[in-house]
PDB file with SEQRES, HELIX, SHEET and CRYST1 records, atoms N, CA, C and O in Angstrom:
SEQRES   1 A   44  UNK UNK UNK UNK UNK UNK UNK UNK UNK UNK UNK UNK UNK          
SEQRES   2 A   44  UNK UNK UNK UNK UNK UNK UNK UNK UNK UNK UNK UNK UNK          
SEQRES   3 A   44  UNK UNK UNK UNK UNK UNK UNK UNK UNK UNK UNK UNK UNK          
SEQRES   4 A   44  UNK UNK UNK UNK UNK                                          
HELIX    1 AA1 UNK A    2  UNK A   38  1                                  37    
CRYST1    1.000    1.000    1.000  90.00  90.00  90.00 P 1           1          
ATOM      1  N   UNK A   1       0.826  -1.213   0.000  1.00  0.00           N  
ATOM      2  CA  UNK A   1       0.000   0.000   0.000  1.00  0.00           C  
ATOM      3  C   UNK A   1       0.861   1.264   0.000  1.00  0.00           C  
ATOM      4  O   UNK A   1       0.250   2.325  -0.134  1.00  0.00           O  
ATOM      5  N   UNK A   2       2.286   1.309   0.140  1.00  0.00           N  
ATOM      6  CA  UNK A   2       2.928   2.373  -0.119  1.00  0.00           C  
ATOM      7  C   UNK A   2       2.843   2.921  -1.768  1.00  0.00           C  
ATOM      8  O   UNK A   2       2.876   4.135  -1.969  1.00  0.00           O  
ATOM      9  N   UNK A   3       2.788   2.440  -2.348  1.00  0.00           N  
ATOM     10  CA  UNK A   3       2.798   2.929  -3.313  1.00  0.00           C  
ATOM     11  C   UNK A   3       1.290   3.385  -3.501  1.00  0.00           C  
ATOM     12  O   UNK A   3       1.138   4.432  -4.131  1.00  0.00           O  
ATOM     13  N   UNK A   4       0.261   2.799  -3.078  1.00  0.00           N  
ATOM     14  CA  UNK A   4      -1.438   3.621  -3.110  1.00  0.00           C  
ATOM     15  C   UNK A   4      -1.108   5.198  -2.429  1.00  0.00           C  
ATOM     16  O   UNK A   4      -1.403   6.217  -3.054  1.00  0.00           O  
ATOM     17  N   UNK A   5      -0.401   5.245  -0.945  1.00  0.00           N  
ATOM     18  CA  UNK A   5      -0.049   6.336  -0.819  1.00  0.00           C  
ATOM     19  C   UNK A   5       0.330   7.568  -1.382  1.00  0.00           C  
ATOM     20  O   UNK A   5      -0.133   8.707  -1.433  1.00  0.00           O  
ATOM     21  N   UNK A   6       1.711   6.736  -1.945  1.00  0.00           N  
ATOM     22  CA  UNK A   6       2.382   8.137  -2.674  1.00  0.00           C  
ATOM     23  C   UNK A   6       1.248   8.474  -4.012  1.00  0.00           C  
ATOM     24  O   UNK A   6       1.062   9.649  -4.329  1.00  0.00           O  
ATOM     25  N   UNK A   7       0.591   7.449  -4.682  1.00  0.00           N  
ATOM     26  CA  UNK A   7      -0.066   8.101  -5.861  1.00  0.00           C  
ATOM     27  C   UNK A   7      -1.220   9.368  -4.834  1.00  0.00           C  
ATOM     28  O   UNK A   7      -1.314  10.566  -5.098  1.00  0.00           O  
ATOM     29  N   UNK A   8      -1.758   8.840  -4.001  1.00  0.00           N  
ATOM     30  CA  UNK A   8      -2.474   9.855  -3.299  1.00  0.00           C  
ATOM     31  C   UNK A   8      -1.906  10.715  -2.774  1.00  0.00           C  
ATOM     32  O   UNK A   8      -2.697  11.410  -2.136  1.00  0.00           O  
ATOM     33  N   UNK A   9      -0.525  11.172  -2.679  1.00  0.00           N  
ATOM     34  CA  UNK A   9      -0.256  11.808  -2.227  1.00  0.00           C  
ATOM     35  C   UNK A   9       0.529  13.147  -3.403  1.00  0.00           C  
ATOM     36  O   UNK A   9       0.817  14.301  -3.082  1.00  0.00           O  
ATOM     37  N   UNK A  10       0.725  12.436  -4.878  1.00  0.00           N  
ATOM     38  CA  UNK A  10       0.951  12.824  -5.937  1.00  0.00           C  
ATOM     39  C   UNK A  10      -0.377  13.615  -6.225  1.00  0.00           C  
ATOM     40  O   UNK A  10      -0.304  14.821  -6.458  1.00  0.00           O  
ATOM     41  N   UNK A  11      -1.741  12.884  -6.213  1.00  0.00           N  
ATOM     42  CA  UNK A  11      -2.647  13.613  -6.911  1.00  0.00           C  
ATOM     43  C   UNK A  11      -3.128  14.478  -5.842  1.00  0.00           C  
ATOM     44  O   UNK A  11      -3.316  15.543  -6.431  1.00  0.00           O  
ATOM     45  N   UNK A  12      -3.412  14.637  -4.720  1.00  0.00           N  
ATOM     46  CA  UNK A  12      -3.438  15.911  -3.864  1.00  0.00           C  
ATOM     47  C   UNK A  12      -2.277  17.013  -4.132  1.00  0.00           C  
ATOM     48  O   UNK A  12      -2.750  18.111  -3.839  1.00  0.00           O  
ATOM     49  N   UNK A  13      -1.166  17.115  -4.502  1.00  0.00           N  
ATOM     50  CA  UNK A  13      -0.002  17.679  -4.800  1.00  0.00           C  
ATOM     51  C   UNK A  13      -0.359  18.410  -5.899  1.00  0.00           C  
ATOM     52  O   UNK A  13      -0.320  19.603  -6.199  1.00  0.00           O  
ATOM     53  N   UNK A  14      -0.776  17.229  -6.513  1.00  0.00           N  
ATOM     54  CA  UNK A  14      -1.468  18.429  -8.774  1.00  0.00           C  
ATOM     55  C   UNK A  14      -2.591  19.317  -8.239  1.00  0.00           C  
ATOM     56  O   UNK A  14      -2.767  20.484  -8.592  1.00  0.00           O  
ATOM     57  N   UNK A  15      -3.473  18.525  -7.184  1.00  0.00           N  
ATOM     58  CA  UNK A  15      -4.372  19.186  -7.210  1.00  0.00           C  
ATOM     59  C   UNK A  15      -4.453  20.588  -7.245  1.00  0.00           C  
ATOM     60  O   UNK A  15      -4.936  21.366  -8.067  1.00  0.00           O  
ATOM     61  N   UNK A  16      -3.648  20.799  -5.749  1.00  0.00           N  
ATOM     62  CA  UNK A  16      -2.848  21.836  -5.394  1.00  0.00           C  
ATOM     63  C   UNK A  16      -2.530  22.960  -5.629  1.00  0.00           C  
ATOM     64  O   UNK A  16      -2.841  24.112  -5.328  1.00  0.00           O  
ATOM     65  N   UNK A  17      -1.654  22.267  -6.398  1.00  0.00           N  
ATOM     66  CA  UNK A  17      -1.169  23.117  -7.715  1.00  0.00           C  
ATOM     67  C   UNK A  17      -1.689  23.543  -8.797  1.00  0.00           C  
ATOM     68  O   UNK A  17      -1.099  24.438  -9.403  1.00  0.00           O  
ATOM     69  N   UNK A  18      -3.361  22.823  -9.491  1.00  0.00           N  
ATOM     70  CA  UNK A  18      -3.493  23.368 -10.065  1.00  0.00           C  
ATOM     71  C   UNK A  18      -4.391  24.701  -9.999  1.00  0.00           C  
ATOM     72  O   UNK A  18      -4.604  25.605 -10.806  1.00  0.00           O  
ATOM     73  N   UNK A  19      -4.902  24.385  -8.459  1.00  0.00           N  
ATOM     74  CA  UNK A  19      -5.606  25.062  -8.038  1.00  0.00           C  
ATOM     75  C   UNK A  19      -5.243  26.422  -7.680  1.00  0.00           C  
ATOM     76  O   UNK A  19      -6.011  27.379  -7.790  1.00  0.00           O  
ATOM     77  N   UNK A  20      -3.875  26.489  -7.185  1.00  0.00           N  
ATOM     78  CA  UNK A  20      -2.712  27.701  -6.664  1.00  0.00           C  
ATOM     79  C   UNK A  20      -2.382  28.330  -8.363  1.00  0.00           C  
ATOM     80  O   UNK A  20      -2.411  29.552  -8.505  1.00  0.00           O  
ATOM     81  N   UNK A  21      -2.231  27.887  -8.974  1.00  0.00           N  
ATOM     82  CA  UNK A  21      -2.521  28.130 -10.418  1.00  0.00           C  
ATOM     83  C   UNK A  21      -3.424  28.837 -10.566  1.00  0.00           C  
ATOM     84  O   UNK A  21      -3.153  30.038 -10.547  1.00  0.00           O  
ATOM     85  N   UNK A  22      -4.972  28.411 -10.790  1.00  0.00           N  
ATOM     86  CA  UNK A  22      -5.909  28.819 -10.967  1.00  0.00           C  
ATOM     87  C   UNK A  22      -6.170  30.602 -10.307  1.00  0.00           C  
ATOM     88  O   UNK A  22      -6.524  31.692 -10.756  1.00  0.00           O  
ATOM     89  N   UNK A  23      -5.693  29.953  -8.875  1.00  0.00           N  
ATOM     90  CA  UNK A  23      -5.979  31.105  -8.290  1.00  0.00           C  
ATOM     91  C   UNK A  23      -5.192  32.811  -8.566  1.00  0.00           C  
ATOM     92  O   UNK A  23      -5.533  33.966  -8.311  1.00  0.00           O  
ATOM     93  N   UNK A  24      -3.945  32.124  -9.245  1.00  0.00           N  
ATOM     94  CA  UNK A  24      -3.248  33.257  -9.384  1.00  0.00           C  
ATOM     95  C   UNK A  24      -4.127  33.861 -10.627  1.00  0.00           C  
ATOM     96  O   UNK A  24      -4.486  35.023 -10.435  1.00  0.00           O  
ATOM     97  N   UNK A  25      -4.304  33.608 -11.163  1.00  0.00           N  
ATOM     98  CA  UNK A  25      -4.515  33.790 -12.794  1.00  0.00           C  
ATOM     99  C   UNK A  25      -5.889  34.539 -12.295  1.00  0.00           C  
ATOM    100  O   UNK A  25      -5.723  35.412 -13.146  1.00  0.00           O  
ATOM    101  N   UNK A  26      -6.858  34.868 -11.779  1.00  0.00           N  
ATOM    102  CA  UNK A  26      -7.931  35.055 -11.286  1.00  0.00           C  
ATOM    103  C   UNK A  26      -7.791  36.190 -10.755  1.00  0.00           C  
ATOM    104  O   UNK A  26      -8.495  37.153 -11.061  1.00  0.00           O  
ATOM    105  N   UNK A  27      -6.462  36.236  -9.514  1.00  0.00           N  
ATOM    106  CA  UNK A  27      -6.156  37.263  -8.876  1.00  0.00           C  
ATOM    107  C   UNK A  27      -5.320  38.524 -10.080  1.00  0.00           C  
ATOM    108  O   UNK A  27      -5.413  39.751 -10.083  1.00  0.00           O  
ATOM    109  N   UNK A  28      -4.718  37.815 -10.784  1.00  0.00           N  
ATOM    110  CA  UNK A  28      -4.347  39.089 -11.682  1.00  0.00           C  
ATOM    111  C   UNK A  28      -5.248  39.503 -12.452  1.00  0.00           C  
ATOM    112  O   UNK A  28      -5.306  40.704 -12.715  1.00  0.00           O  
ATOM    113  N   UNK A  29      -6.188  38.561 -13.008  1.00  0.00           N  
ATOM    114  CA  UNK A  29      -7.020  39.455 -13.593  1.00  0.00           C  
ATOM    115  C   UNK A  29      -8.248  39.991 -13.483  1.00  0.00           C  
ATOM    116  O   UNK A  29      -9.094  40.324 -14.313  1.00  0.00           O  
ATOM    117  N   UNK A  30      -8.174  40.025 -11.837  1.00  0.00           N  
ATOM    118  CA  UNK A  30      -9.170  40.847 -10.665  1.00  0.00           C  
ATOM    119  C   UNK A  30      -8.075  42.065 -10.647  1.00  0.00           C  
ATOM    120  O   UNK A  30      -8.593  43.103 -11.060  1.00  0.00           O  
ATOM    121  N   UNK A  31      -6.824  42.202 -10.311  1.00  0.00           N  
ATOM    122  CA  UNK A  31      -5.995  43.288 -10.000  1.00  0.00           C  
ATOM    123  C   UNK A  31      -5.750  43.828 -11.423  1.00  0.00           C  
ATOM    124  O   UNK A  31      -5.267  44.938 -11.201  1.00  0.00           O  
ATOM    125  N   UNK A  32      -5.817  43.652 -12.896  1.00  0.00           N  
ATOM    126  CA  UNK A  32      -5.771  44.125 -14.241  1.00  0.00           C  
ATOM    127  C   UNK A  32      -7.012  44.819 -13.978  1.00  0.00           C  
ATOM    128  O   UNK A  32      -6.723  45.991 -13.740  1.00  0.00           O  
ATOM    129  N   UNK A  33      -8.395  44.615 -13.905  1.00  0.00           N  
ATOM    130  CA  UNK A  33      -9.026  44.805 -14.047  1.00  0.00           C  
ATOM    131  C   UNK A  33      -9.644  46.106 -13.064  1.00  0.00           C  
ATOM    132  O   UNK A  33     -10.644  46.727 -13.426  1.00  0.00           O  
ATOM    133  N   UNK A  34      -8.884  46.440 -11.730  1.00  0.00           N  
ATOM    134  CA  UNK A  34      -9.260  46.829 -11.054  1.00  0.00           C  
ATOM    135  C   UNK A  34      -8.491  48.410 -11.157  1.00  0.00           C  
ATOM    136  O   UNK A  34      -8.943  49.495 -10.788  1.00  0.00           O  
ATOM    137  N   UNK A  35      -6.931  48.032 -11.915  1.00  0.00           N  
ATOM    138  CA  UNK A  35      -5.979  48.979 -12.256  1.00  0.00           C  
ATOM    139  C   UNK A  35      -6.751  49.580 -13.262  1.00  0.00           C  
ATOM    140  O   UNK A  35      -6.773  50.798 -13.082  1.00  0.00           O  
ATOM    141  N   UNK A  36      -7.636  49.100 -14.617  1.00  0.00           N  
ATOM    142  CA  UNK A  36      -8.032  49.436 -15.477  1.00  0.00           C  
ATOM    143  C   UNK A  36      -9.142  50.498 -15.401  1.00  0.00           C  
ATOM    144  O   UNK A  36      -9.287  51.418 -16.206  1.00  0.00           O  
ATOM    145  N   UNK A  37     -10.012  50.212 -14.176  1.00  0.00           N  
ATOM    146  CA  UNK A  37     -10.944  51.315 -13.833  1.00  0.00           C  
ATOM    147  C   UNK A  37     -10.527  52.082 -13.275  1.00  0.00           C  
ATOM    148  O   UNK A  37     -10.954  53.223 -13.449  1.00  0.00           O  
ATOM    149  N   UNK A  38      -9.234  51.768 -12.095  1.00  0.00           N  
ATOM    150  CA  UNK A  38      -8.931  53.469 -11.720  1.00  0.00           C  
ATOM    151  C   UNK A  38      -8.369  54.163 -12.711  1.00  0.00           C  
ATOM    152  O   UNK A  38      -8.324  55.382 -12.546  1.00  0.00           O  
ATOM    153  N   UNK A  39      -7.853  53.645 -13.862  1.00  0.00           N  
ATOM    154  CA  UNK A  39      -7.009  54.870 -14.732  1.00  0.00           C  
ATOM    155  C   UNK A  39      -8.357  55.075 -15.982  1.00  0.00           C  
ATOM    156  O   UNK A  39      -8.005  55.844 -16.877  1.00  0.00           O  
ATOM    157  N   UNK A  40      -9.339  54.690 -16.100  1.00  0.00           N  
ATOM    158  CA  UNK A  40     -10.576  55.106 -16.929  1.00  0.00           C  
ATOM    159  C   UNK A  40     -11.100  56.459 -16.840  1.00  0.00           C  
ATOM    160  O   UNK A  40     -12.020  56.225 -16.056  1.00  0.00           O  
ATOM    161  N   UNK A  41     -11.162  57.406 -17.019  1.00  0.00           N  
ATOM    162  CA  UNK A  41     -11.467  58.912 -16.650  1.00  0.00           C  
ATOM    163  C   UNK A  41     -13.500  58.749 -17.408  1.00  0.00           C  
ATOM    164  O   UNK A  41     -13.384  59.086 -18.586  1.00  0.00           O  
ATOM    165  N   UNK A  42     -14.722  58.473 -17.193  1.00  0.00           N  
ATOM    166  CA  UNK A  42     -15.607  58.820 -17.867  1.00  0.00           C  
ATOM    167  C   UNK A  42     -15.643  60.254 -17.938  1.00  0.00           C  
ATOM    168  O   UNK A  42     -15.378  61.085 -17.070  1.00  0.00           O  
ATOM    169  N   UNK A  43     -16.146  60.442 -19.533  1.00  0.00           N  
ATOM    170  CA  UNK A  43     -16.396  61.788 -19.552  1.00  0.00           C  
ATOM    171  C   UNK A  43     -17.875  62.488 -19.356  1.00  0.00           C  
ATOM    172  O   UNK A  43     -18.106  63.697 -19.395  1.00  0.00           O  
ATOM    173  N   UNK A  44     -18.456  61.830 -19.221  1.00  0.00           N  
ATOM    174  CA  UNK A  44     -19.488  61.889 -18.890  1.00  0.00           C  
ATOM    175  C   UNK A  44     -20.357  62.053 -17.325  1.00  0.00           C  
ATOM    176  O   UNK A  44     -21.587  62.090 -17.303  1.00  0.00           O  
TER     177      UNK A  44                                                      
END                                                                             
């Protein structure tokens, strides 16, 4: 069963990661997006 381990312990690891991934990518383009309206001037 060591080896059932490490695969579980491999796919919690991707998970992880892809998720810490995810999250970045989200956060920049919450912070792009947020830079983008303060420099927007309406003229209206």
């Amino acid at each position: 069963m060591r080896n059932h381990k490490f695969v579980v312990a491999a796919v919690f690891s991707f998970l992880g990661a892809v998720s810490y991934a995810a999250w970045l990518r989200i956060e920049a383009a919450r912070a792009e997006r947020a830079a983008w309206a303060e420099v927007t001037d309406p003229v209206d």
